[in-house]
C-alpha positions as CSV (number, residue, x, y, z in Angstrom):
1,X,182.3,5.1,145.0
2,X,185.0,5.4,142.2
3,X,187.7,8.4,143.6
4,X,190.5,9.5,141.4
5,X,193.1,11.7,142.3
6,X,193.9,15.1,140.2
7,X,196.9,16.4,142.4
8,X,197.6,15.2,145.4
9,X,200.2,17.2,148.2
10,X,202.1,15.7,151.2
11,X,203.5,17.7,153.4
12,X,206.8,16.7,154.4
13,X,206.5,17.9,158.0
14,X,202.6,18.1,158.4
15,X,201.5,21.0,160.5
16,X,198.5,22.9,160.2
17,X,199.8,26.3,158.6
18,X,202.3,24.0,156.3
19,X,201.4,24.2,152.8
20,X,201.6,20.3,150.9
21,X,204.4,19.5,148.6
22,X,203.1,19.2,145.2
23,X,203.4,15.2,143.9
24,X,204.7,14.5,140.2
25,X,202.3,12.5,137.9
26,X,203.7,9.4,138.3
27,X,203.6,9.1,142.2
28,X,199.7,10.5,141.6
29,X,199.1,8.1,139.1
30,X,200.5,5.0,141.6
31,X,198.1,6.7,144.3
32,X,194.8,6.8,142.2
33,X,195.9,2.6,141.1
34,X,196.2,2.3,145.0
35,X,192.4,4.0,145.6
36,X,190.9,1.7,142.8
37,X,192.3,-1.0,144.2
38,X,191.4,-0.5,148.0
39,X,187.8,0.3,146.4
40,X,188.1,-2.9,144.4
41,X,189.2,-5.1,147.1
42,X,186.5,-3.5,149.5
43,X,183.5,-4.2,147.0
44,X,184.6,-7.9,146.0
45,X,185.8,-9.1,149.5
46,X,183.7,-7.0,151.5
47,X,186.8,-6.1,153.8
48,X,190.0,-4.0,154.0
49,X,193.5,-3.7,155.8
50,X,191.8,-2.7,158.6
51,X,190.5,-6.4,159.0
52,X,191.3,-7.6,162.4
53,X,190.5,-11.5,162.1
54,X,194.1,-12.5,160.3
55,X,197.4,-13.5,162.3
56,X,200.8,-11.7,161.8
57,X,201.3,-15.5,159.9
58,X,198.7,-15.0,157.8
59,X,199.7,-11.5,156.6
60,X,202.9,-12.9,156.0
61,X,201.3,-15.9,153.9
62,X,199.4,-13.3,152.1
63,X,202.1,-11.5,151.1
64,X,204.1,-14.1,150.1
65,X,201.7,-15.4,148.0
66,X,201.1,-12.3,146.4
67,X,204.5,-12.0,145.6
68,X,204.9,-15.4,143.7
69,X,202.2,-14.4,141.9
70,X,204.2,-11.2,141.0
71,X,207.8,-13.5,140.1
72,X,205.1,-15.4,137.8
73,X,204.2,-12.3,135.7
74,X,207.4,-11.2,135.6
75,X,209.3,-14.3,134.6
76,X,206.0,-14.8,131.5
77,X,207.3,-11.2,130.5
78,X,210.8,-12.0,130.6
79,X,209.9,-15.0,128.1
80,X,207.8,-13.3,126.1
81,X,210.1,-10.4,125.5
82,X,213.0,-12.8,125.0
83,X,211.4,-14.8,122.1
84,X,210.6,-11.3,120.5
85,X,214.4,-10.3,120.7
């Protein structure tokens, strides 16, 4: 199932007669990459956050790991803009 996001409204202090706060396009847009992921990582790992069967060390590792990978992209973009300067 592939779910996008038109408008989406939070409401700041949720209550049942509280109407939602309307969301700009960019936080929307971050949302819907969010969905696509979840969905993504669902279908190709058959699992989700909601996974039980990992440590608090794992998570961690995980994270950290996903994070290098990040530094890694960044640092190729940094180089690749630099020559371009």
């Amino acid at each position: 199932m592939d779910t996008e996001i038109k408008e989406f409204s939070y409401p700041e202090n949720p209550s049942p007669t509280q109407e939602g706060v309307q969301i700009d396009s960019v936080v929307t847009s971050v949302i819907n990459q969010f969905v696509k992921r979840a969905q993504f990582g669902k279908a190709k790992y058959g699992t989700d956050l909601d996974r039980k069967d990992l440590t608090t060390l794992e998570w961690i590792e995980h994270a950290k790991q996903e994070l290098m990978d990040g530094i890694l992209y960044l640092e190729k973009l940094k180089q690749e803009l630099s020559v371009k300067s």
